[in-house]
C-alpha positions in Angstrom: 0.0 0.0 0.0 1.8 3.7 -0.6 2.4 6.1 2.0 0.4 8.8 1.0 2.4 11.8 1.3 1.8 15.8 2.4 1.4 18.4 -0.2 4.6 19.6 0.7 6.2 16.4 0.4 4.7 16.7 -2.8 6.4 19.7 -4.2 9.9 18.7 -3.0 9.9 15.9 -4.7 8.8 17.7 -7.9 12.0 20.5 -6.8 14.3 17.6 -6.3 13.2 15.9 -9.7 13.6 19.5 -11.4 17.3 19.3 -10.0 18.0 16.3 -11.6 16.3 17.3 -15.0 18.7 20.2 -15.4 21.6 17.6 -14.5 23.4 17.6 -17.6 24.2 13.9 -16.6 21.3 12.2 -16.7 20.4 10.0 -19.2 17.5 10.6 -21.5 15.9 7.8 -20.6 16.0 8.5 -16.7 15.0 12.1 -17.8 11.8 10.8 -18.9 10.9 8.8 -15.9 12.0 11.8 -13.5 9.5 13.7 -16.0 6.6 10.9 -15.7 7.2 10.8 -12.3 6.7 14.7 -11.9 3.4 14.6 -13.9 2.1 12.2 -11.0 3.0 14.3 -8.1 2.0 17.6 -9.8 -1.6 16.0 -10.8 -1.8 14.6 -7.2 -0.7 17.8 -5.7 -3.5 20.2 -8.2 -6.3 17.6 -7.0 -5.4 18.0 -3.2 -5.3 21.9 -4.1 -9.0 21.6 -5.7 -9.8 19.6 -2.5 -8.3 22.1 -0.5 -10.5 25.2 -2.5 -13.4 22.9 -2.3 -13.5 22.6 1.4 -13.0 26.4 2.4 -15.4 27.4 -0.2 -17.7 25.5 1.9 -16.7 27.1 5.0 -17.2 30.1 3.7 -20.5 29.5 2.3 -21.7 28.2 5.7 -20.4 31.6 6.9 -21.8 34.0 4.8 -19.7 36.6 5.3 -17.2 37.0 2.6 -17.9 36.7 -1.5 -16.0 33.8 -3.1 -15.5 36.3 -5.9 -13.3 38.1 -2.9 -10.9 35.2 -3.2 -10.2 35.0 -6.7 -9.1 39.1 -6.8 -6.4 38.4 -4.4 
């Protein structure tokens, strides 16, 4: 079973696999893994961001006091 992992965790990873992209060294074919790899964590970290915006738009809702158009202008 994989350990699922914090958002944060998340965009290391992607950072670390960046690094190692822009290493002249390494190989094509591990450059396209490392790339594969970052498509996973950076669809997995945009759906926990969705879940994220999801949840406080709720919140806010239940509150009534600020405009989710507020939200998008900052």
């Amino acid at each position: 079973m994989a350990t699922k992992i914090s958002f944060e965790e998340k965009l290391e990873k992607i950072k670390e696999n960046i690094e190692k992209l822009e290493n002249e060294e390494t190989s094509l074919d591990e450059s396209i893994k490392i790339y594969e790899t970052c498509q996973k964590l950076i669809a997995d970290a945009e759906k926990t961001l969705n879940e994220a915006d999801g949840k406080v738009r709720k919140i806010i809702e239940k509150l009534g006091n600020i405009e989710i158009s507020e939200l998008n202008e900052g």
